[in-house]
Structure formats: structure tokens, C-alpha cells
Backbone as CSV, one residue per row, in Angstrom:
resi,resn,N_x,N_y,N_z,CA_x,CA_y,CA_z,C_x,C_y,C_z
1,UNK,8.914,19.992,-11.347,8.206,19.076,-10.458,9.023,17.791,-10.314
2,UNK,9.228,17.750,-9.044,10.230,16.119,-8.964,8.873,15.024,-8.692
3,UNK,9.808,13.370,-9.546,9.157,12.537,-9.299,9.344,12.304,-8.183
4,UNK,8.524,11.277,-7.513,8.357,10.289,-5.969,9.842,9.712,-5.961
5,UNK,10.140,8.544,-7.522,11.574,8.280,-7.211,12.569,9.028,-6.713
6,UNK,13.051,10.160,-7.462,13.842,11.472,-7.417,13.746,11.870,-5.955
7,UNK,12.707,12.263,-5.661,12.118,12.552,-4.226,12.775,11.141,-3.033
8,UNK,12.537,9.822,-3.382,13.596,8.993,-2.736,14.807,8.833,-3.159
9,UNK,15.491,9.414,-4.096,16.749,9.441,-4.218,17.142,10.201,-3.360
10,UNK,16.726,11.107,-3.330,17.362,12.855,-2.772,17.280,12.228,-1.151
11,UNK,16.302,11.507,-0.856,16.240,11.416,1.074,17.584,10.393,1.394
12,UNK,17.202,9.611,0.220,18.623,8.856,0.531,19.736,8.958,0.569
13,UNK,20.404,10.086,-0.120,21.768,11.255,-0.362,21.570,11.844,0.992
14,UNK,20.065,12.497,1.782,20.285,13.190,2.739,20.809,11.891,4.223
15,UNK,20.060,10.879,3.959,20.386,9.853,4.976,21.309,9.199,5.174
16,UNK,22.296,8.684,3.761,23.657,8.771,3.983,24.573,9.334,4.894
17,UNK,24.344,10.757,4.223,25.022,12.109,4.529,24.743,11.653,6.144
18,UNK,23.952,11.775,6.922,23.598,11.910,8.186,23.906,10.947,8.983
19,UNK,24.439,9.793,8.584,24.431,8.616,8.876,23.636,7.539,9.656
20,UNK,22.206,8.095,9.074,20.726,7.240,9.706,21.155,5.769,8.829
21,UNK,21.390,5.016,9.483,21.143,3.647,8.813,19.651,3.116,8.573
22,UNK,18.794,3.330,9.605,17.574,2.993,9.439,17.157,3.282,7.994
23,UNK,17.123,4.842,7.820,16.274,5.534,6.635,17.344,5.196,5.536
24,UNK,18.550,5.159,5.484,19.257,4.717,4.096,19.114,3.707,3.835
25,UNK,19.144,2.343,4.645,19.337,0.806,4.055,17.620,0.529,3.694
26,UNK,16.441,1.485,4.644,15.208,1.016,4.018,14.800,1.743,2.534
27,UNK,15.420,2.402,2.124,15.449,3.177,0.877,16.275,3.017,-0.229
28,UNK,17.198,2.413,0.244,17.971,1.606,-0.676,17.392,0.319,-1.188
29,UNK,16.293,-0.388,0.043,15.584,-1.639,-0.088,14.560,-1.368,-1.269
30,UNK,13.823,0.064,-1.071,13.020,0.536,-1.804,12.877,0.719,-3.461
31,UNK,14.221,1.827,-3.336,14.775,2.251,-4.467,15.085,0.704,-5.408
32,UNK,16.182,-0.671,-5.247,15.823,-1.663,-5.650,14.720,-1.955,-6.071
33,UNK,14.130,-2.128,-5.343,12.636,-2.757,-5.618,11.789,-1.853,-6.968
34,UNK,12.069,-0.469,-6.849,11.703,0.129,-7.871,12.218,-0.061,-9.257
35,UNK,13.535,-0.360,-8.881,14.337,-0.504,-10.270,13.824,-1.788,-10.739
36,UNK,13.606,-2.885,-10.149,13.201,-4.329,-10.369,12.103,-3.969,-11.243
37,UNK,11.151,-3.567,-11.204,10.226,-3.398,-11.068,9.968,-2.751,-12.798
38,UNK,10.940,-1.492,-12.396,11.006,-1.121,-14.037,11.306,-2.064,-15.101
39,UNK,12.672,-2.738,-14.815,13.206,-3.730,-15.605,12.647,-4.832,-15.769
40,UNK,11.210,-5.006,-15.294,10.522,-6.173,-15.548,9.758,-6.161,-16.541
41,UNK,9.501,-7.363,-17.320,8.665,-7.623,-18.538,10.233,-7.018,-19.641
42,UNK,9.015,-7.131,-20.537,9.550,-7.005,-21.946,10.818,-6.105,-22.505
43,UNK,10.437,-4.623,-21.928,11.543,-3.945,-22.123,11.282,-2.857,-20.993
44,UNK,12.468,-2.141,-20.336,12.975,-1.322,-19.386,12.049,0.267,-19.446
45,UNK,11.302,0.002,-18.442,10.399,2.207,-18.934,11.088,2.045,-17.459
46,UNK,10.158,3.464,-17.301,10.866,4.655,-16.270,9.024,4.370,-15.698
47,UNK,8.798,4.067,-14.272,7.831,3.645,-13.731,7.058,5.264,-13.409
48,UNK,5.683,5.527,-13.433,5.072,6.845,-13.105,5.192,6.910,-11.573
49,UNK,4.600,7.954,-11.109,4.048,8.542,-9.725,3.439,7.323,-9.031
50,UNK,2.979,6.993,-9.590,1.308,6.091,-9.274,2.199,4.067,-9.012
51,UNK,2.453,4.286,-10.142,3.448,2.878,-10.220,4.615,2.711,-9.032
52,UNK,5.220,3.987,-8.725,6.159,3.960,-7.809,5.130,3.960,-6.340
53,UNK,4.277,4.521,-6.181,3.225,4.262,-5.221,2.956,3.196,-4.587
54,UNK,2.485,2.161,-5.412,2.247,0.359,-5.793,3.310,-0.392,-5.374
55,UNK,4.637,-0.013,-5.478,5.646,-0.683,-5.297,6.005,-0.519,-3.405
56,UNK,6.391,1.105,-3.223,6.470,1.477,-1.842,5.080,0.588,-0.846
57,UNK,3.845,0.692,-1.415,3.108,-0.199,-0.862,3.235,-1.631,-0.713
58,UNK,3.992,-2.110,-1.635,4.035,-3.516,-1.426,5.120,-3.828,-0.381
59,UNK,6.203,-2.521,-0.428,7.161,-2.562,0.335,6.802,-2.393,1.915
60,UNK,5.864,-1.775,2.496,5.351,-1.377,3.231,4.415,-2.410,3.972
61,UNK,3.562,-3.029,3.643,3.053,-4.592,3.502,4.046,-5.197,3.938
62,UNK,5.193,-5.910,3.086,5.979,-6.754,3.522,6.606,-5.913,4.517
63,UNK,6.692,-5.335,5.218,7.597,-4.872,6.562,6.489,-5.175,8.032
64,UNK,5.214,-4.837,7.424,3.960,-5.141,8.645,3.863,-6.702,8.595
65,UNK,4.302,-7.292,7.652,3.509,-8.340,7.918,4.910,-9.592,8.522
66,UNK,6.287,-8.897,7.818,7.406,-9.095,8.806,7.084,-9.224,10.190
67,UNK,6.694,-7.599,10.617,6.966,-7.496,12.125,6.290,-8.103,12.682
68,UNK,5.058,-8.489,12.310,3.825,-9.258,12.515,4.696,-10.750,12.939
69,UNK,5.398,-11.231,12.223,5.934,-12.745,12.266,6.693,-12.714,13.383
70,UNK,8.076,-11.351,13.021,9.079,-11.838,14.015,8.777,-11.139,15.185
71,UNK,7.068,-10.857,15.475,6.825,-10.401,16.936,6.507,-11.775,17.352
72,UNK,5.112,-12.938,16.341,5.065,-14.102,17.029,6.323,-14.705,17.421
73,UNK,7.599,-14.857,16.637,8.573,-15.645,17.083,9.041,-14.858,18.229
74,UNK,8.919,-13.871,18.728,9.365,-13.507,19.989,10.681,-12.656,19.608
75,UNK,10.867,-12.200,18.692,11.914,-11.381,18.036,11.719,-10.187,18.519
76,UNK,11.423,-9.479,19.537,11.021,-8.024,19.015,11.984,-7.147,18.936
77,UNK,12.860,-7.215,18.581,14.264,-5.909,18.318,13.677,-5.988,17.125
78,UNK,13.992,-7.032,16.030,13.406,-7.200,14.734,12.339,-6.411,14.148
79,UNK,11.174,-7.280,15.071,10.027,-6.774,14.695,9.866,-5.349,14.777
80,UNK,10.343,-4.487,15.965,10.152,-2.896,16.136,10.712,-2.242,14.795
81,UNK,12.134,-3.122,14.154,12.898,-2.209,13.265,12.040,-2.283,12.149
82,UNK,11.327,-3.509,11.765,10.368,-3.757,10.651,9.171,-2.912,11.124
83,UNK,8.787,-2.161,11.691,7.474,-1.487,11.598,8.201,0.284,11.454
84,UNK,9.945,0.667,12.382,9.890,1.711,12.190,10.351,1.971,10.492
85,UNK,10.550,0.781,9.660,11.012,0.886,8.147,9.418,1.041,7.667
86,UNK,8.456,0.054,8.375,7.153,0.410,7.275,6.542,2.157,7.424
87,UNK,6.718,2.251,8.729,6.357,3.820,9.230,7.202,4.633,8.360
88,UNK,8.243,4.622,7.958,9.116,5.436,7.161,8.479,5.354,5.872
89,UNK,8.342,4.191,5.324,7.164,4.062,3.779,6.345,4.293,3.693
90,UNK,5.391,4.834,4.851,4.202,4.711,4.848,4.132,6.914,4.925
91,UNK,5.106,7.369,4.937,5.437,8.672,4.886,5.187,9.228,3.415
92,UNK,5.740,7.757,2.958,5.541,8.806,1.314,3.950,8.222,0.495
93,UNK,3.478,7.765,1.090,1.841,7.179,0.479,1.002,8.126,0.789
94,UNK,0.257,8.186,-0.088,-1.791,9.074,0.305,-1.625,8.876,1.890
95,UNK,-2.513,9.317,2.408,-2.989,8.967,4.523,-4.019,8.124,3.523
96,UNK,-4.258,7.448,4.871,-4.510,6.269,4.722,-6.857,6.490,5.286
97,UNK,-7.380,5.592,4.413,-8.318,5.972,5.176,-9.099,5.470,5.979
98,UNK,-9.339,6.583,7.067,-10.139,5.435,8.337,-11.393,4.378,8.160
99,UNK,-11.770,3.771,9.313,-12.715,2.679,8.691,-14.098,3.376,8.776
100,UNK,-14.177,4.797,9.302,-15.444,5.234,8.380,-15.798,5.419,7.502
101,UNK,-14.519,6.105,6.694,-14.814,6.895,5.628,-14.812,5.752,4.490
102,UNK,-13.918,4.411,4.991,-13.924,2.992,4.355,-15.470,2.960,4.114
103,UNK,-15.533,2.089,5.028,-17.489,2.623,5.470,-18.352,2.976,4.596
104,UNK,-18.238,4.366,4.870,-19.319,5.372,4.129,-19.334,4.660,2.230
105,UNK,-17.938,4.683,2.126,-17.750,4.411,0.635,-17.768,2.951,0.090
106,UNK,-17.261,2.172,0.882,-17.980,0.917,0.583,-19.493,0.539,0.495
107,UNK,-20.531,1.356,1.341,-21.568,1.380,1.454,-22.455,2.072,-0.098
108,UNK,-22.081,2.780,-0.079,-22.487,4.064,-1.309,-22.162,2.848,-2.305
109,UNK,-20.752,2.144,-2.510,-20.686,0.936,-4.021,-22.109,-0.191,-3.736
110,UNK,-22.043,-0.504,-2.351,-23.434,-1.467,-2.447,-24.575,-1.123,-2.784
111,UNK,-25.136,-0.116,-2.445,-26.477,0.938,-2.974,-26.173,0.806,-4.882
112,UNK,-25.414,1.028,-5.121,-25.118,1.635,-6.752,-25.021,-0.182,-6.993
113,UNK,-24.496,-0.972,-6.817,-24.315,-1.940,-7.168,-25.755,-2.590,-7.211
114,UNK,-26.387,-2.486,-6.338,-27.553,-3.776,-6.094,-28.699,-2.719,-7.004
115,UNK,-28.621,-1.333,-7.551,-29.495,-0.913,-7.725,-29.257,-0.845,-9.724
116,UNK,-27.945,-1.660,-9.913,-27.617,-1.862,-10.928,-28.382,-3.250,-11.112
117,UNK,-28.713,-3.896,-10.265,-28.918,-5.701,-10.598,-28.382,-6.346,-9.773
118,UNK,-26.874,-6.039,-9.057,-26.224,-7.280,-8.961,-26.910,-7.946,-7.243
119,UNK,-26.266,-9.204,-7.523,-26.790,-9.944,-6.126,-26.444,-10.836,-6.264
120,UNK,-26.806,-11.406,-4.661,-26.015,-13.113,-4.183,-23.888,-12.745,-4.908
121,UNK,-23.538,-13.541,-4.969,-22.419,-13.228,-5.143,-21.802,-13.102,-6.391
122,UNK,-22.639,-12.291,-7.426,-21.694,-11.598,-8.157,-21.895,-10.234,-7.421
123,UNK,-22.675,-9.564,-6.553,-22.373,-8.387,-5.706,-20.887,-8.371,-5.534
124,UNK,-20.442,-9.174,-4.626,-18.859,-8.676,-4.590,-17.949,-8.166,-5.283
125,UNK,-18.213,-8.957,-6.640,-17.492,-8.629,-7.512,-18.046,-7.591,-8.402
126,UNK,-19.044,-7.010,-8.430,-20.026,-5.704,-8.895,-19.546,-4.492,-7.800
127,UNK,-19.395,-4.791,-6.615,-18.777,-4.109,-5.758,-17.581,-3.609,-5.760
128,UNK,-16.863,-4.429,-5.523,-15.389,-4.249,-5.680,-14.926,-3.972,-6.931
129,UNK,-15.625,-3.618,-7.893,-15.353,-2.742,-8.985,-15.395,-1.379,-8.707
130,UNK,-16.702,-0.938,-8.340,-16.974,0.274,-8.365,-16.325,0.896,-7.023
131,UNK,-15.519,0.383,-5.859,-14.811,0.676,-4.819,-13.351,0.751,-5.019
132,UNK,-12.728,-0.404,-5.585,-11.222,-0.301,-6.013,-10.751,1.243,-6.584
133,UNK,-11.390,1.802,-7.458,-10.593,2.994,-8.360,-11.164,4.399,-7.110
134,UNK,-12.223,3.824,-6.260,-12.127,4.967,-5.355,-10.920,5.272,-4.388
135,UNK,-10.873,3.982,-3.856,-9.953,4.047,-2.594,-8.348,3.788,-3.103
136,UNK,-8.163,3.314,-4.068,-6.761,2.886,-4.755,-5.630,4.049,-4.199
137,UNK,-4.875,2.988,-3.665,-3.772,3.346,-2.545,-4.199,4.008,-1.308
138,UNK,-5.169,4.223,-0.868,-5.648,4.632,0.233,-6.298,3.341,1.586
139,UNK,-6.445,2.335,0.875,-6.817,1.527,1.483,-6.314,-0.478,1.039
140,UNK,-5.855,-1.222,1.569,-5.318,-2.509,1.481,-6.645,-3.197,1.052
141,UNK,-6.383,-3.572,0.056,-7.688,-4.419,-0.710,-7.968,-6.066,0.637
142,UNK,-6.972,-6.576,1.365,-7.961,-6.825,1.774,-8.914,-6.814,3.266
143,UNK,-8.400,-5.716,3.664,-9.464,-4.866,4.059,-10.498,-4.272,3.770
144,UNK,-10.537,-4.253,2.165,-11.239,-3.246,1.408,-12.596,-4.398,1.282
145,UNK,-11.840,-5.863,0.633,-13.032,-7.191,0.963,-13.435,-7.359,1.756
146,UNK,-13.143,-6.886,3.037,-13.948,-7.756,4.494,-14.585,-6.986,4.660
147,UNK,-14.332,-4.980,4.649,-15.892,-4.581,4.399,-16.438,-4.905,3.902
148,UNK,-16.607,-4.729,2.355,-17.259,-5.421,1.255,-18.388,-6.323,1.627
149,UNK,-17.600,-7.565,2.074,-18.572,-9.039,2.463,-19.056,-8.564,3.799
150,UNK,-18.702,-7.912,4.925,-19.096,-7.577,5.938,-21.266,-7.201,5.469
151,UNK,-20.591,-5.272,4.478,-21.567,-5.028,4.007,-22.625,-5.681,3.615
152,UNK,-22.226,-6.726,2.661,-23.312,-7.003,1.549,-24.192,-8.511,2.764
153,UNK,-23.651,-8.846,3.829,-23.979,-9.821,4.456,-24.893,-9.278,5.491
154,UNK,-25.202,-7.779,5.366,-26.396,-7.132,6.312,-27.573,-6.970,5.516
């Protein structure tokens, strides 16, 4: 069974090879970021499935929220290349989930939450407990809050 890293090593040997600049220099951006990542704190591990997940997401984030900028500045060569690098990251994550199924499941934590006690605003945070370990990597926490407060404000 190959890891996710391994699995971006290998695309990046194939993207070389092919001479996609797009998919090698954003995987090379990646792959960094992973290594950083290991080598941080105390002493050097080898990051899991899940950890390498977290990272590509953050990587993925910062490319939307790039293109996002250098579309206001009127950049858009920029901005297009920063969304087709997040679209490329966003290949190796869970699918992502729509705002029903957001929805449905944010809804189901408010029922369980308020029928635990909570209210006024420790709900949110009674909430967003029992929602985080559902949706984790499937959904941008804060999106995941504006349902949340959306919800609990009906």
C-alpha cells in the first residue's frame, strides 16, 4: 500500500518526465511543505495519511485565497495559474461536501447538542465539537462555522 506522500512523489517523477511545469513546480511546492512540516517541533517523524492530508489542504487554501487576491488586483494570468495549482491539490483530498449534506449534518450536531444542555453560546462550541471529527477534511472549518451560527440563530 503506498503512502499519499509516495503517491506525490511518484506524480512528480511522472511530471518531470513529461515536462508539465504546472503539476511539477506545484508538487514540488507541496512535497516541501510536507517535509517542513515533518521536521517541525522537537524531533523529525515521517507524517501519516491524514497529516499529509492537513498539509495539501492548507496548501490548497493558500492557492484559493491567492487567486482570490491576484484576481482583485486585476492579475488574472496569476490568479487562473493559482486556482489550476489548487484544482490539482484538491485531486488528492476526500470530495468535498456539498452544502446539503453540510446541512443535514450540521443540523443533526444542533439537535444532539441542545438536547445535551447546551445553549446561548456555549452551543457553538458544544456544536462544533460534535461536527469537526464528522466532516474533518471534507469541509473548511470556516464554512463549517457559518453554518453552525447560521443554524443555531434559527
Amino acid at each position: 500500500m503506498t503512502t499519499l506522500k509516495s503517491q506525490l512523489q511518484e506524480d512528480l517523477t511522472e511530471a518531470i518526465k513529461a515536462r508539465d511545469e504546472l503539476r511539477s513546480s506545484t508538487l514540488r511546492l507541496t512535497l516541501s511543505a510536507i517535509t517542513r512540516a515533518e521536521v517541525a517541533g522537537r524531533e523529525a517523524r515521517e507524517l501519516s495519511d491524514d497529516e499529509v492530508r492537513k498539509v495539501i489542504a492548507k496548501e490548497a487554501k493558500k492557492r484559493r485565497e491567492a487567486a482570490e487576491a491576484f484576481a482583485q488586483g486585476g492579475r488574472a494570468g496569476q490568479a487562473d495559474r493559482e486556482r489550476a495549482e489548487g484544482a490539482l491539490l484538491d485531486a488528492y483530498l476526500p470530495r468535498q461536501l456539498t452544502d446539503d449534506e453540510l446541512n443535514g449534518i450540521v443540523a443533526q450536531a444542533v439537535e444532539e447538542a441542545r438536547a445535551a444542555g447546551a445553549e446561548g453560546s456555549r452551543a457553538m462550541g458544544a456544536v462544533m465539537k460534535i461536527v469537526n471529527p464528522r466532516v474533518a477534511g471534507r469541509a473548511e472549518g470556516g464554512r463549517v462555522a457559518a453554518v453552525v451560527r447560521r443554524l443555531l440563530a434559527d
